[in-house]
VEXZATI-5416 format. One record per residue (C-alpha): x, y, z. Coordinates in steps of 0.1 Angstrom, whole numbers, padded with zeros to 4 digits, always signed. Layout:
! VEXZATI-5416
XYZ...
***
This chain:
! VEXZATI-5416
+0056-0808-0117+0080-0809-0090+0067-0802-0055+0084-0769-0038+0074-0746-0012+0089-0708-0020+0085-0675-0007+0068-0651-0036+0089-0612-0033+0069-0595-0061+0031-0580-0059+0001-0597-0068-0006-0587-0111+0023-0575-0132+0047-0599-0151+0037-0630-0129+0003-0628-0138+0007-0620-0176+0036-0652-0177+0005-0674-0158-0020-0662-0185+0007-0665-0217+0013-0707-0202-0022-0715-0197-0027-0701-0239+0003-0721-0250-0011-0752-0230-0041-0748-0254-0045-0766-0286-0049-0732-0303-0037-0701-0289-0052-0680-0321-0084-0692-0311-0080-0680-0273-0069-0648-0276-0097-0641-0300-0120-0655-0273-0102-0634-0244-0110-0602-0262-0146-0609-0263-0151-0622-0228-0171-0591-0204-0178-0575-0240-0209-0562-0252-0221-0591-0277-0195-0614-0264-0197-0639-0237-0197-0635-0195-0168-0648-0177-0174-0680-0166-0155-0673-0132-0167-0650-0106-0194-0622-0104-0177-0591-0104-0190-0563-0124-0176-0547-0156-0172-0511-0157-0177-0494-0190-0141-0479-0201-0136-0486-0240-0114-0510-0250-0104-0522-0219-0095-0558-0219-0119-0569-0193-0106-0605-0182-0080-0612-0154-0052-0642-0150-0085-0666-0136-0102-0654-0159-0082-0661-0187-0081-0697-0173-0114-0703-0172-0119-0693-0205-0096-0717-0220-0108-0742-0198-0140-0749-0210-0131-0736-0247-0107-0762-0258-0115-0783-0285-0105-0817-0263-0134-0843-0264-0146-0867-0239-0164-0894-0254-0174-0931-0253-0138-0946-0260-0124-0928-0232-0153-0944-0208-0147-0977-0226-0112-0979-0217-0121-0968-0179-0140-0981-0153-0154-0960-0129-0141-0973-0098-0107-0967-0117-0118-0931-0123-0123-0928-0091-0085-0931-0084-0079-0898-0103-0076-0864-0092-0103-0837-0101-0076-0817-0122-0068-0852-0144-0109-0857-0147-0116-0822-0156-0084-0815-0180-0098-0848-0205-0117-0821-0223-0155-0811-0226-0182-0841-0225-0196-0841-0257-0226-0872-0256-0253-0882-0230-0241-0915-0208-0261-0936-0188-0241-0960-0159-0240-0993-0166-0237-1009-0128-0230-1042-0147-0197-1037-0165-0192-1005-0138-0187-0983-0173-0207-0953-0186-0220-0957-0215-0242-0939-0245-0275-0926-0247-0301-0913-0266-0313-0881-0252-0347-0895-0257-0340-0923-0236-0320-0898-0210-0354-0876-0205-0378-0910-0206-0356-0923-0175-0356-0891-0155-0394-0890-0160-0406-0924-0148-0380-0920-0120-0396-0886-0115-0432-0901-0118-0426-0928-0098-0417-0913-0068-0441-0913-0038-0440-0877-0035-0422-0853-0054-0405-0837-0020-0388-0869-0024-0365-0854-0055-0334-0833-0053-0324-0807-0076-0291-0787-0074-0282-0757-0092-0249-0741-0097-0241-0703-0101-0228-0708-0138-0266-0714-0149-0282-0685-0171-0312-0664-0152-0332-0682-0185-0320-0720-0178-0326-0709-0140-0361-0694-0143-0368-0724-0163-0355-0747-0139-0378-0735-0110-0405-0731-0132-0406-0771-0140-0395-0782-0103-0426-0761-0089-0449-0773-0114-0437-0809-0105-0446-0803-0071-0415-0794-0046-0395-0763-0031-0364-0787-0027-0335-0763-0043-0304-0772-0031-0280-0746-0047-0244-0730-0042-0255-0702-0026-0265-0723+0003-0225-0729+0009-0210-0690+0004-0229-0662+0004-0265-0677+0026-0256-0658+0057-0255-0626+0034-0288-0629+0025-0304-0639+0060-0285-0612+0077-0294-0579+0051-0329-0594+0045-0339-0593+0084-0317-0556+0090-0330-0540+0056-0356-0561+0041-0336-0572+0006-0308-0601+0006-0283-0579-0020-0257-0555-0018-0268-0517-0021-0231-0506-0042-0228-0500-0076-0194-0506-0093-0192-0468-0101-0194-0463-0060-0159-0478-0060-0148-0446-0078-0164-0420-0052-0153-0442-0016-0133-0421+0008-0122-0455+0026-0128-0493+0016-0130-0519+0042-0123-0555+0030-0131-0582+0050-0124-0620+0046-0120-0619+0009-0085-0627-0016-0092-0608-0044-0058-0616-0060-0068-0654-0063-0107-0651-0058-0118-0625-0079-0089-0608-0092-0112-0580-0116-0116-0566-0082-0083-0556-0076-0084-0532-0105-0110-0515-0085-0089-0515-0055-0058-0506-0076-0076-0476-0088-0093-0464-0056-0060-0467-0037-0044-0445-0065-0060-0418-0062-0059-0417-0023-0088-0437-0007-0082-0459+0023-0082-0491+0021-0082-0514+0055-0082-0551+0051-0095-0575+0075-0077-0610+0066-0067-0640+0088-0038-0641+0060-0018-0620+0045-0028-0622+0010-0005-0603-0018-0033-0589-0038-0045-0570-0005-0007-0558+0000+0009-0549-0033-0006-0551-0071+0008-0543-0108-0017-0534-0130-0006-0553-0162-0024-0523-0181-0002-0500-0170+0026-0499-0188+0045-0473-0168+0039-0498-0139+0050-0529-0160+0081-0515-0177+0094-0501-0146+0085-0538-0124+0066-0515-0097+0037-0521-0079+0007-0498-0061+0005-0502-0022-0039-0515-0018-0044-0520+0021-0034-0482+0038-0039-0504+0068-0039-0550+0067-0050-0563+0100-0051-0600+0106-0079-0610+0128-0085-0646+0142-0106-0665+0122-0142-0658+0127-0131-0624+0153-0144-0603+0126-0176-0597+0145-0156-0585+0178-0137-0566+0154-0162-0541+0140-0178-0542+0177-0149-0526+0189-0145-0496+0159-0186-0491+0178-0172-0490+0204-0144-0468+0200-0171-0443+0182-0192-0440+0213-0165-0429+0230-0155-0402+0206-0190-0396+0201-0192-0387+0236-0159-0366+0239-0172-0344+0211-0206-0342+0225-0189-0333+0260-0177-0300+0238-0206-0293+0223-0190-0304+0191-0214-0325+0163-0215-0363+0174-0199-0391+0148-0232-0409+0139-0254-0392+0113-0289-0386+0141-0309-0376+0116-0304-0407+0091-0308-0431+0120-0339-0411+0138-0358-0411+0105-0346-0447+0092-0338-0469+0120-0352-0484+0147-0332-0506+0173-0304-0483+0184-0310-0481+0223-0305-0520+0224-0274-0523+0205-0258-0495+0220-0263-0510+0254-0250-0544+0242-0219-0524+0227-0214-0507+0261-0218-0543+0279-0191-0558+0258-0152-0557+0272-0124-0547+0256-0109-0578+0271-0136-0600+0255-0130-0579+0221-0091-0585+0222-0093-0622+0228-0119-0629+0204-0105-0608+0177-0068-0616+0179-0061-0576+0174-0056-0551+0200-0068-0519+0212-0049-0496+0195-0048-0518+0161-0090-0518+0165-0089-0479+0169-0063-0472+0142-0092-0486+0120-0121-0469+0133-0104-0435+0129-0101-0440+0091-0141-0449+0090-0143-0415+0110-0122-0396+0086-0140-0409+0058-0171-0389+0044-0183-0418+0020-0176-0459+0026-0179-0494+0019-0178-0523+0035-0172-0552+0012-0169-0591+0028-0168-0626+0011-0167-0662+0027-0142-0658+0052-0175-0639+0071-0199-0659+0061-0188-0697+0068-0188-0693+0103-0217-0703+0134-0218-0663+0137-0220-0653+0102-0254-0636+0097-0244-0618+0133-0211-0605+0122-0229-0595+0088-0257-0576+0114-0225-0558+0128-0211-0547+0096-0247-0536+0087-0251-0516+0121-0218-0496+0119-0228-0484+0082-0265-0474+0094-0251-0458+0124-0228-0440+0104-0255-0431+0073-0234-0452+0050-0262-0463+0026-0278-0447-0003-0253-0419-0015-0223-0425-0041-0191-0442-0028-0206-0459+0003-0227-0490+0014-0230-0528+0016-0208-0549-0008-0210-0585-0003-0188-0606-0031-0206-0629-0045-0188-0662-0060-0198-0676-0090-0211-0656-0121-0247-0656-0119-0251-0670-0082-0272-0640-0075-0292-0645-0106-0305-0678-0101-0316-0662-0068-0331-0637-0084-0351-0659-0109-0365-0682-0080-0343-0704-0070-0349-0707-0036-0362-0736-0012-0378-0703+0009-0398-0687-0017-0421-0657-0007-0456-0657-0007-0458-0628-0034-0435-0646-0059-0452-0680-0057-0484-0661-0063-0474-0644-0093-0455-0673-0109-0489-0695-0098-0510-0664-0122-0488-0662-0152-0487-0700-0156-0518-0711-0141-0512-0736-0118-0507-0738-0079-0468-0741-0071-0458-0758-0034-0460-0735-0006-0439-0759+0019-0402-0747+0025-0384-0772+0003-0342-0787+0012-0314-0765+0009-0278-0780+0008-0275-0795+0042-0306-0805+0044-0308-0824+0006-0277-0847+0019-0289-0852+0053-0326-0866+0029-0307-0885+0007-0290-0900+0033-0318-0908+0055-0338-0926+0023-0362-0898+0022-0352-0886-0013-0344-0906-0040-0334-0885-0069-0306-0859-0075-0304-0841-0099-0276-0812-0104-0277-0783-0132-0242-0782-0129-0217-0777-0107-0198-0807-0085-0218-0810-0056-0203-0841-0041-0169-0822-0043-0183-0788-0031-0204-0799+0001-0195-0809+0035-0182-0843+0051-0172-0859+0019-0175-0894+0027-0215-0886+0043-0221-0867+0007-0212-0895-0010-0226-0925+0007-0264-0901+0005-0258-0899-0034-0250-0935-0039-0277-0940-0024-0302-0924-0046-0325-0941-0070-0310-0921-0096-0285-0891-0102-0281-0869-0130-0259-0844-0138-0257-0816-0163-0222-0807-0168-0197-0796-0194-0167-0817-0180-0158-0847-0164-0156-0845-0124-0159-0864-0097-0198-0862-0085-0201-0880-0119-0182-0910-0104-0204-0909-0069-0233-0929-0091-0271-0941-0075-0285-0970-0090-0287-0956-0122-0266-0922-0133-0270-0903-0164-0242-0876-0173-0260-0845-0194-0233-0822-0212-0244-0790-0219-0231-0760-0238-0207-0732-0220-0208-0697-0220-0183-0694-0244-0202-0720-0269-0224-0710-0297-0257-0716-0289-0279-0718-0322-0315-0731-0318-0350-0733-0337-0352-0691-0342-0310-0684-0345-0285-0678-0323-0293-0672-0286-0285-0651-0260-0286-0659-0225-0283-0631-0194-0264-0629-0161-0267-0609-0132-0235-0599-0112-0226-0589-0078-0236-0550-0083-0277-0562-0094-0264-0554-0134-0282-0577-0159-0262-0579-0187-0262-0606-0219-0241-0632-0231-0233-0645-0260-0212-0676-0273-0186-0668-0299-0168-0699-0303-0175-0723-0335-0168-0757-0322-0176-0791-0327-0202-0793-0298-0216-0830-0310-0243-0840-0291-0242-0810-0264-0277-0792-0258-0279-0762-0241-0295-0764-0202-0325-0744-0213-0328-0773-0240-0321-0805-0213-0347-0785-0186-0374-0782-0212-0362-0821-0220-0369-0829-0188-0397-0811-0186-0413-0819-0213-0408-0858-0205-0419-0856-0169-0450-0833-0170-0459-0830-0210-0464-0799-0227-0504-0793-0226-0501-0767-0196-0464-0753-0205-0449-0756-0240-0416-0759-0234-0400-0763-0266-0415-0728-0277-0390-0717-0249-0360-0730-0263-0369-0722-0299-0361-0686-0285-0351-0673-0256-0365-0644-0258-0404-0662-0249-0387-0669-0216-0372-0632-0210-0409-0619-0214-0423-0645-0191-0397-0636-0168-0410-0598-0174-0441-0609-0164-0434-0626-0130-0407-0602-0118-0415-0562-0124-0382-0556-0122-0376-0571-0157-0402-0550-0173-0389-0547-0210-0366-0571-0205-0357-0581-0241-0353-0544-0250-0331-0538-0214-0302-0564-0226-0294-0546-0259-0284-0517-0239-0245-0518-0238-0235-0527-0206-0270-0545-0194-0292-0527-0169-0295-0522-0129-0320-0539-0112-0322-0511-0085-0316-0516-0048-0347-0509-0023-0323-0504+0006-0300-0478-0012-0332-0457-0021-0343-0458+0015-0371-0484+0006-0367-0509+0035-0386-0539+0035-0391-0553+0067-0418-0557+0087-0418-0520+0102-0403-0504+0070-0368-0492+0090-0336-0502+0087-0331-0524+0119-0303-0525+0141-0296-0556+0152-0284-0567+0183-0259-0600+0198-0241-0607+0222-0208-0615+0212-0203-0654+0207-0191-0675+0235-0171-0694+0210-0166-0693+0173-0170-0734+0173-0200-0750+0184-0187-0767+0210-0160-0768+0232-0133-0794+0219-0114-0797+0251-0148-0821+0262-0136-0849+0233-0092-0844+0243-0066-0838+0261-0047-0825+0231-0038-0788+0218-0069-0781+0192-0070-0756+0163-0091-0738+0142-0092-0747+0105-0103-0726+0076-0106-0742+0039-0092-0720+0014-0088-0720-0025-0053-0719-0044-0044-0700-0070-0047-0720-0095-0086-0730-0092-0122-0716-0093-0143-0733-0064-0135-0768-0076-0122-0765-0109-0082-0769-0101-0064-0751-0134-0027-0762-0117-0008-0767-0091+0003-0732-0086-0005-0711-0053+0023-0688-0069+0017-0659-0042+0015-0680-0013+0048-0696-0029+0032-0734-0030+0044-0753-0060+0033-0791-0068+0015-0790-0037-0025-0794-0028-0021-0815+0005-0004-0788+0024-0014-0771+0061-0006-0736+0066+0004-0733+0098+0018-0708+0131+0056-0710+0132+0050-0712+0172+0027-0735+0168+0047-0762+0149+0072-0757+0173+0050-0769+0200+0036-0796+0184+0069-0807+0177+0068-0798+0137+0096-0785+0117+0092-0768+0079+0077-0798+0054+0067-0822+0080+0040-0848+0073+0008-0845+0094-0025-0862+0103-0053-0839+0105-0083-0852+0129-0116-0833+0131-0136-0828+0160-0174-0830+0167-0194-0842+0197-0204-0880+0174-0187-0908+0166-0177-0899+0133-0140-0905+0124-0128-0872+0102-0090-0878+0091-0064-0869+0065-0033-0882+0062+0002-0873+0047-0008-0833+0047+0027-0809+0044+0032-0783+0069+0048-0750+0058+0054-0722+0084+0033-0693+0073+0023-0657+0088-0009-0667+0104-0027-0661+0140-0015-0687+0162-0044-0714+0173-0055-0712+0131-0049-0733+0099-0053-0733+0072-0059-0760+0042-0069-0764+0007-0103-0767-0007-0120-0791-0014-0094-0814-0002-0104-0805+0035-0138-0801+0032-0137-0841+0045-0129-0826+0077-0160-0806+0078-0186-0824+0101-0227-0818+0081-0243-0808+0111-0215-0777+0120-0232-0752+0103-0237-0719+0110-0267-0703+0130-0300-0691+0107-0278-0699+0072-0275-0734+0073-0238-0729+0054-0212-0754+0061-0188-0735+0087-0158-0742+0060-0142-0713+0077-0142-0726+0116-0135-0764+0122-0118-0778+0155-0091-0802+0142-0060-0815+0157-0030-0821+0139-0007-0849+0146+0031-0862+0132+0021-0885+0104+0030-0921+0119+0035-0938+0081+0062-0903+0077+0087-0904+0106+0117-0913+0100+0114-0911+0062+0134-0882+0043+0117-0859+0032+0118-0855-0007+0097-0821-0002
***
């Protein structure tokens, strides 16, 4: 399509996002077929979303899938093959020269391949010779510490449970998984302030909220089933107060495509009562300075002999760490606050009188708070101002963190974890009578940096495209091709595939939206979204699958191969599911009745410690944390490697994609068309660089190695967006992103805070732009 950068007048939803959705079914080789599938997607005895993790309320007949959503499902549903001719005819070196959105759009992989380094070509396997090389890889290592396996959040609670179930028995803790790059910081930061690493709101709470306060999150691209939550708490008079470096459309102005008032009448709703646009990574001084506007009100209305603004009693018989924090809040400048947030005084106030004027609220955040050095601080400061203010535990208030992909916090849930606790190892050690590994095992960061010191010598991913997804691109990899062996269970083509070891085998596995018929029937698998609901899912689509297994069928493969079947019999837990869901009854309380729980419409709630005042840290209270206020959002100061004017960079998705699967090329609301190498930038800015509207730019990262981090031939577009940030595409950027700038406790990439500078683009000047 033709490349064109355009400024988008209407709101986020409406006719734009019913005319996206209507193009991706006519794209599709049978739009009957979709639409059926679209009406079963979030439905009871229908199939999860394959996109993010927001929950489902329960309102009858409700068409329950968004725009994304709607892509997603067609996506993996078409009835396009990948096979052996296609690999014959390609090299993998010439793959290589492809985008991700050719690779991925060739249709689903359909038959195991094994790399052929020879003739550089993939090319068929049995799946008995697939499992036999995994296991005397597997076997053959010198310890089994010395393996890496990967999950992604699109894996089932039963394939996940599974999964750590074999990797355990094999011998090792090393779990690199997704959640290591988004949503880490989350978990660190509510696990140490109130003992459990989830959210404490239920989907219903969204209904009862006085005020909302979103912070680094786009909804309208991200997790668009959110902004119907939004759209309905802002109509009937809630507050809602956005925190966003960028002004994002579905935070400004949405058109419910369900109501047909709304639609027929092209108007919108009005979502953010208030949009501020902090700095990137300022969050943190942010809410520091709504504290700090509450002491002082707090103190004027004591000074009266009026009641204070922080709920006392919740806080006397809950909390413990108040006297510290207030102090550090008292120690902090408004100077400091200002220049670190980007926002002023007044601005800072404005938003801290709506918390005050609110009886019941939420915080809700995603990655743009938790890819930062500070991230599990700022999350301790959004956790403080809600204890303070006795925000947890009643209807329409508490913690909301976002999480990405659909069942991230499931696999989390079923042990997928390279920290696992003492109690859990324990009880999975009973039921299946053997010891598991007590040593903490890799996470992301730490699984690249192994592979690329020769310490681990096998990768293997349950989906997801981890080469794509992590850090430092070129480092990634260089440590995978350097691996004895890499395998990868996927449903499509993408580029990890291409980034072989030695020997490579490519697994493809079933989707949600497949079918999934084994030994005892049809199967059900479950998910667990971003509000602790367990619900099932169900594949309704007849297809040709060919040789596709499901991944509970290639882990008990695996399995099976590497460690034999006298302990475990694992093909009694893909003959039916449901012998998994009792033995995950077993291990976790929480699933007691399990098989009986999922044929409840709508799933069941796993519960929330914290929201039932249940807090599970070392002193049983809620604890206040205290920080000083970072000196710097980067990790170093950039002015010690140049002379030059520096700027922050934050990676952020288009429109058109889920985490790396890119649907298009349309960022319709930002107005990007054809683009993907683009830089958002400060009109100011490019004016002092010397930049004008479409110029071509070099982007250089910095950090205190050797390491040369550069993209060339990037588009800048002027854009509304604090001066000193940037913004770029992921995961095209994510090359810019050193491995070892990662944030403090989490370990997660900082993809939201990476010194760069940005440069004319030499091979450019003087060349017309065609843009």
């Amino acid at each position: 399509m033709s490349k064109k950068i355009t400024q988008y007048h209407n709101a986020a939803g409406g006719w734009g996002a019913l005319a996206s959705t209507a193009k991706h079914l006519i794209k599709s080789e049978n739009i009957a077929k979709n639409i059926r599938n679209l009406l079963n997607t979030n439905q009871d005895e229908g199939f999860d979303c394959p996109g993010c993790a927001w929950g489902e309320d329960d309102e009858a007949g409700h068409f329950k899938f968004c725009e994304n959503g709607a892509k997603a499902v067609s996506w993996e549903a078409t009835s396009k093959r990948v096979g052996s001719d296609f690999f014959a005819s390609k090299t993998v070196s010439e793959l290589k020269k492809q985008d991700g959105h050719f690779l991925e759009s060739q249709g689903r992989l359909h038959q195991p391949l094994s790399y052929d380094a020879q003739t550089d070509h993939y090319l068929p396997i049995s799946w008995n010779k697939a499992f036999e090389l995994i296991a005397t890889e597997l076997n053959g290592l010198a310890s089994p510490d010395q393996a890496e396996f990967y999950t992604s959040g699109r894996t089932s609670n039963e394939a996940a449970f599974l999964y750590q179930l074999f990797v355990r028995m094999f011998g090792t803790n090393n779990f690199a998984d997704c959640s290591n790059m988004c949503h880490e910081a989350s978990g660190v930061a509510l696990k140490q302030a109130l003992g459990v690493g989830e959210g404490t709101v239920q989907l219903i709470d969204f209904e009862y909220a006085d005020a909302i306060f979103v912070f680094g999150q786009n909804p309208g691209s991200n997790h668009p089933r959110m902004l119907d939550s939004l759209y309905k708490a802002a109509r009937r008079g809630a507050n809602i107060v956005s925190f966003n470096t960028l002004k994002e459309r579905g935070l400004e102005r949405f058109a419910s495509p369900q109501n047909a008032v709304e639609m027929l009448k092209n108007s919108s709703t009005q979502i953010s009562s208030l949009y501020l646009t902090p700095q990137l990574g300022g969050d943190m001084a942010a809410i520091r300075g709504m504290v700090k506007v509450m002491l002082t009100v707090d103190k004027q209305r004591k000074a009266k002999n009026e009641p204070g603004v922080f709920d006392e009693a919740f806080i006397t018989q809950h909390c413990e760490g108040l006297e510290d924090y207030i102090q550090q809040v008292e120690n902090t400048s408004w100077e400091q606050i200002e220049s670190q947030s980007g926002l002023t005084q007044a601005q800072i106030e404005q938003a801290a009188q709506v918390h005050l004027s609110s009886e019941r609220v939420i915080f809700t955040w995603a990655m743009g708070i938790t890819q930062h050095k500070h991230s599990v601080a700022t999350i301790h400061e959004i956790v403080n101002m809600q204890l303070l203010r006795g925000q947890l535990g009643k209807h329409g208030s508490g913690l909301c963190p976002v999480r990405g992909h659909s069942n991230v916090q499931g696999d989390r849930t079923m042990g997928i974890n390279e920290k696992p606790s003492m109690p859990f190892l324990n009880k999975l050690g009973e039921v299946f009578a053997f010891s598991p590994p007590q040593q903490p095992g890799h996470n992301t960061v730490q699984a690249i940096r192994a592979m690329l010191d020769n310490r681990s010598k096998v990768f293997i991913g349950l989906g997801g495209n981890f080469a794509v997804a992590t850090p430092d691109t070129k480092v990634t990899e260089q440590a995978l091709s350097q691996c004895e062996l890499t395998v990868h269970v996927a449903t499509k083509l993408n580029r990890s595939h291409l980034i072989v070891g030695k020997k490579a085998l490519i697994l493809p596995c079933l989707g949600r939206t497949d079918i999934d018929v084994q030994a005892k029937g049809p199967q059900k698998v479950t998910v667990e979204d971003s509000f602790s609901m367990v619900h099932a899912s169900m594949g309704v689509v007849p297809s040709d699958i060919g040789d596709m297994r499901s991944e509970v069928a290639i882990v008990a493969g695996i399995a099976d191969a590497t460690l034999g079947s006298e302990v475990v019999c694992w093909q009694n837990f893909v003959d039916d599911y449901s012998v998994i869901r009792d033995k995950i009854a077993e291990v976790f309380p929480k699933f007691k009745d399990f098989n009986e729980k999922i044929n409840h419409p709508g799933g069941f709630y796993l519960g929330s410690a914290a929201a039932e005042y249940h807090w599970q840290t070392p002193t049983k209270k809620a604890q206040i944390m205290s920080h000083s206020l970072p000196t710097s959002i980067l990790a170093f100061d950039p002015n010690t490697l140049t002379d030059q004017t520096t700027f922050v960079l934050q990676t952020l998705r288009s429109h058109d994609q889920y985490n790396t699967t890119i649907y298009g090329m349309e960022d319709r609301y930002r107005g990007v068309h054809g683009h993907r190498k683009v830089l958002i930038m400060n009109s100011k800015d490019m004016q002092q660089q010397g930049l004008i509207h479409l110029d071509k730019v070099v982007l250089t990262s910095l950090w205190p190695n050797n390491s040369t981090r550069q993209l060339s031939g990037f588009t800048v577009i002027e854009y509304d967006i604090p001066r000193g940030n940037v913004a770029a595409y992921y995961p095209e950027a994510n090359a810019l992103v050193p491995l070892d700038s990662v944030g403090e406790q989490s370990d997660t990439p900082t993809y939201k805070s990476i010194a760069i500078m940005v440069d004319k683009d030499p091979a450019y000047i003087n060349v017309k732009m065609e843009d």
